[in-house]
C-alpha positions as a Markdown table, in Angstrom:
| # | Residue | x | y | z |
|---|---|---|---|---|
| 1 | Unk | 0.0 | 0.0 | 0.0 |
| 2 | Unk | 2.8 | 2.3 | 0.9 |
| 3 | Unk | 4.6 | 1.4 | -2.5 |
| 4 | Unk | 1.0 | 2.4 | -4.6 |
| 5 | Unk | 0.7 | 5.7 | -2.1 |
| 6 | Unk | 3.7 | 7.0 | -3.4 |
| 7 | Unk | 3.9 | 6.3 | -7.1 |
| 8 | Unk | 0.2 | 8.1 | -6.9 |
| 9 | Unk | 2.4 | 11.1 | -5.3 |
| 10 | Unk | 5.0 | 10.8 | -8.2 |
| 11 | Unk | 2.7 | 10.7 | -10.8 |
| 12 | Unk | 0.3 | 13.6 | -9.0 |
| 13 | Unk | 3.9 | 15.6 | -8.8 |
| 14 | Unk | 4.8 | 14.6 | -12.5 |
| 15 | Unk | 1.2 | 16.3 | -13.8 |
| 16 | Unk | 2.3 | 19.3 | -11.6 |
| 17 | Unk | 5.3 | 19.6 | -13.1 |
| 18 | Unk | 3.9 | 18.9 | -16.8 |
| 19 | Unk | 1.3 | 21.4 | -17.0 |
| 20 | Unk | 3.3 | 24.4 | -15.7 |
| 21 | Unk | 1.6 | 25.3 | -12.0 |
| 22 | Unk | -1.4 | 27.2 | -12.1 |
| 23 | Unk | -1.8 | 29.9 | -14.5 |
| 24 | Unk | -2.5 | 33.7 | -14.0 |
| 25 | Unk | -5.8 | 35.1 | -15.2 |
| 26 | Unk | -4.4 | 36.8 | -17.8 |
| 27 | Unk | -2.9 | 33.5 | -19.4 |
| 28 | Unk | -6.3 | 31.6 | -18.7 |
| 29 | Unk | -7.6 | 33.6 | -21.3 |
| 30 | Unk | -4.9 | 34.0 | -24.2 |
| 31 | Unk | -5.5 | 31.4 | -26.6 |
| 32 | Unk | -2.5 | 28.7 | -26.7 |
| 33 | Unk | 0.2 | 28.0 | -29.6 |
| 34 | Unk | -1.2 | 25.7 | -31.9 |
| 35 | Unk | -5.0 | 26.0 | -30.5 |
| 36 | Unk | -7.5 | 27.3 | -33.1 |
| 37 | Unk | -9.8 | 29.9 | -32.1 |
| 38 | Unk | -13.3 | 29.8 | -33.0 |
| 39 | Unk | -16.8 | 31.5 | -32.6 |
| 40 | Unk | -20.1 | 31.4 | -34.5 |
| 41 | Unk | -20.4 | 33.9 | -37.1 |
| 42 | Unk | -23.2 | 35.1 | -39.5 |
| 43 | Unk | -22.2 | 36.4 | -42.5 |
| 44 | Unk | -24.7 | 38.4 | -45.3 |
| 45 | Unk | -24.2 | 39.1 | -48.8 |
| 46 | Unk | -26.5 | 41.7 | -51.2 |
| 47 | Unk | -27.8 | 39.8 | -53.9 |
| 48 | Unk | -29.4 | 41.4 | -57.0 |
| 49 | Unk | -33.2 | 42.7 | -57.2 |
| 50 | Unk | -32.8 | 43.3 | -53.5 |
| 51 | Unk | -32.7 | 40.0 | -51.9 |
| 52 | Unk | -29.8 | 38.5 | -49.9 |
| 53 | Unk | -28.1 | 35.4 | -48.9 |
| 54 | Unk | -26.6 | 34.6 | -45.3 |
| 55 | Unk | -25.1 | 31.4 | -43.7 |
| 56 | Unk | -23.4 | 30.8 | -39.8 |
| 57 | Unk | -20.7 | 29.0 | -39.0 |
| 58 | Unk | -17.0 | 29.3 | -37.5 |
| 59 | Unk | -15.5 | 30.6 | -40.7 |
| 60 | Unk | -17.9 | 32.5 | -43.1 |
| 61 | Unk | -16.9 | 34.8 | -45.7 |
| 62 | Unk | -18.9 | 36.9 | -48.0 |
| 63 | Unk | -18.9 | 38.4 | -51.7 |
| 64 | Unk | -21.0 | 41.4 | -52.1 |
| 65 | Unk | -23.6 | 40.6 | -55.3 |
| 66 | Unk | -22.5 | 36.8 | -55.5 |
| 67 | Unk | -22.7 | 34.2 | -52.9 |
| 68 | Unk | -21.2 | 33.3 | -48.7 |
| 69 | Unk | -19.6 | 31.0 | -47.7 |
| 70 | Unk | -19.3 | 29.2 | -44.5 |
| 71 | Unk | -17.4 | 26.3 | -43.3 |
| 72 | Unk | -16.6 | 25.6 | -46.7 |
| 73 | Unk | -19.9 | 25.3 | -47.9 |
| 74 | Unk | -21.2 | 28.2 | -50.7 |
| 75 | Unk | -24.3 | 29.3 | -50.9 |
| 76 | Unk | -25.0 | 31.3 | -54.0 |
| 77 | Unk | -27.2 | 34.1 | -54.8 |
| 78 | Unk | -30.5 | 33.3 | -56.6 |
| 79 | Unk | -30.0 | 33.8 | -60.2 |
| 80 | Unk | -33.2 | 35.4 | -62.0 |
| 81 | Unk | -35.3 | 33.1 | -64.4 |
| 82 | Unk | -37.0 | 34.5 | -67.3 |
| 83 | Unk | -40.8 | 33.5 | -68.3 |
| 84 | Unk | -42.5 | 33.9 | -71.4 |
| 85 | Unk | -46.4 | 33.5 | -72.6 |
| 86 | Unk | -48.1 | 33.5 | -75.6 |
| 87 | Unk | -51.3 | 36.1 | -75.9 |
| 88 | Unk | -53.9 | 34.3 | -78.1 |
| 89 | Unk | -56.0 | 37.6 | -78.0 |
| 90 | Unk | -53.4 | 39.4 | -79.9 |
| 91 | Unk | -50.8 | 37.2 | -80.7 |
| 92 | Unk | -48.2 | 38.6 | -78.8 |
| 93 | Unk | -45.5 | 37.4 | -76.3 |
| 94 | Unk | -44.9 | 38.6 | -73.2 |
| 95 | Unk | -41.8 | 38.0 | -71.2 |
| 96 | Unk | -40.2 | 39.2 | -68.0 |
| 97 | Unk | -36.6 | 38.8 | -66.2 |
| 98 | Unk | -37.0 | 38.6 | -62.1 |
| 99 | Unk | -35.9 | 36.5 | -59.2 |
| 100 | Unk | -39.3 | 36.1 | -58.7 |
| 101 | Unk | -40.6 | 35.2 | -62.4 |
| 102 | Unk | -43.8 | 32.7 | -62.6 |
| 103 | Unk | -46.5 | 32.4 | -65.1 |
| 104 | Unk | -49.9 | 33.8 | -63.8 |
| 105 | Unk | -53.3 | 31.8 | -64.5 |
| 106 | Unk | -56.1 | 33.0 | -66.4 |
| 107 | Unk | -58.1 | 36.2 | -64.8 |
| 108 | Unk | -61.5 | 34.9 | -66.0 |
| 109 | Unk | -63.1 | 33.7 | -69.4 |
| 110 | Unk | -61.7 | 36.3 | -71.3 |
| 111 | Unk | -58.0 | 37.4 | -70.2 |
| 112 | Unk | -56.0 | 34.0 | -70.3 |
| 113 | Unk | -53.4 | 34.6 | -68.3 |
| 114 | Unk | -49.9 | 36.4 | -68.4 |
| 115 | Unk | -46.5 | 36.9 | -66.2 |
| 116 | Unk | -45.1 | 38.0 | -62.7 |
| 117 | Unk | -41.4 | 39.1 | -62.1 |
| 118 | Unk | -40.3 | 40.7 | -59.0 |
| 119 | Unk | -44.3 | 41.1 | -57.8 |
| 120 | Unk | -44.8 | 43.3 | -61.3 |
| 121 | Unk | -47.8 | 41.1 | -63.0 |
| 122 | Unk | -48.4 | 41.9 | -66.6 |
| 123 | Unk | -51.7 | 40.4 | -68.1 |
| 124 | Unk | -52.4 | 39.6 | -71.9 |
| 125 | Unk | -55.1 | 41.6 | -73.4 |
| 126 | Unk | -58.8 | 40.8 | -73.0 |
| 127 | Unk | -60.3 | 38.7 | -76.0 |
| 128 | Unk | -62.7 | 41.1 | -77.7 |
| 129 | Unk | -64.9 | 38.5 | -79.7 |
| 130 | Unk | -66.6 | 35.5 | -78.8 |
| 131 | Unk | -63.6 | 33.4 | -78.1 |
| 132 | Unk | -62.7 | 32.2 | -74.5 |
| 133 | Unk | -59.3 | 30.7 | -72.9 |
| 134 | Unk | -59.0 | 27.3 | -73.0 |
């Protein structure tokens, strides 16, 4: 018992030794060589037509107009879609660039339908005659 009492007491006096003592405050807080620092962080880019794109991680990075990345992982801005549709009423095309581009279903009997970019809806022209959307 004596013999395990005092290798515990070498070993206990051993880690003493190893680790330095105690530290100051001061130390307690500065990081250590070779340790990696790291936080959460948020990071935001502008996108075109007003909308944006943000991500958190430990290591984020941004580029204004384009994408951000964190942890290695991108995440790109939203690229805008273009949508076209025929008018049968006056056959004409209408077409619109926007993040936000869809198709937009008929109004009634008579208009048939038309596009959306951006919130901006844009209708064909009424049919003036007898005919109806299909």
């Amino acid at each position: 018992m004596k013999r395990f009492l005092f290798a515990a007491m070498a070993v206990l006096g051993l880690q003493t030794v190893a680790c330095g003592g105690p530290m100051e405050a001061e130390e307690a807080l500065q990081p250590q060589e070779g340790s990696e620092v790291t936080a959460m962080a948020v990071c935001t880019a502008s996108c075109p037509g007003g909308t944006s794109v943000s991500c958190s991680g430990n290591h984020c990075e941004a580029v204004e107009g384009q994408a951000v990345k964190c942890d290695g992982q991108w995440t790109n801005c939203p690229s805008p879609q273009t949508v076209t549709f025929y008018c049968e009423a006056n056959n004409t095309v209408l077409s619109c660039t926007g993040l936000n581009a869809h198709m937009l279903q008929p109004l009634n009997s008579k208009v048939c339908g038309g596009v959306s970019c951006n919130g901006q809806d844009t209708y064909c022209p009424a049919f003036t005659d007898a005919r109806e959307c299909f």
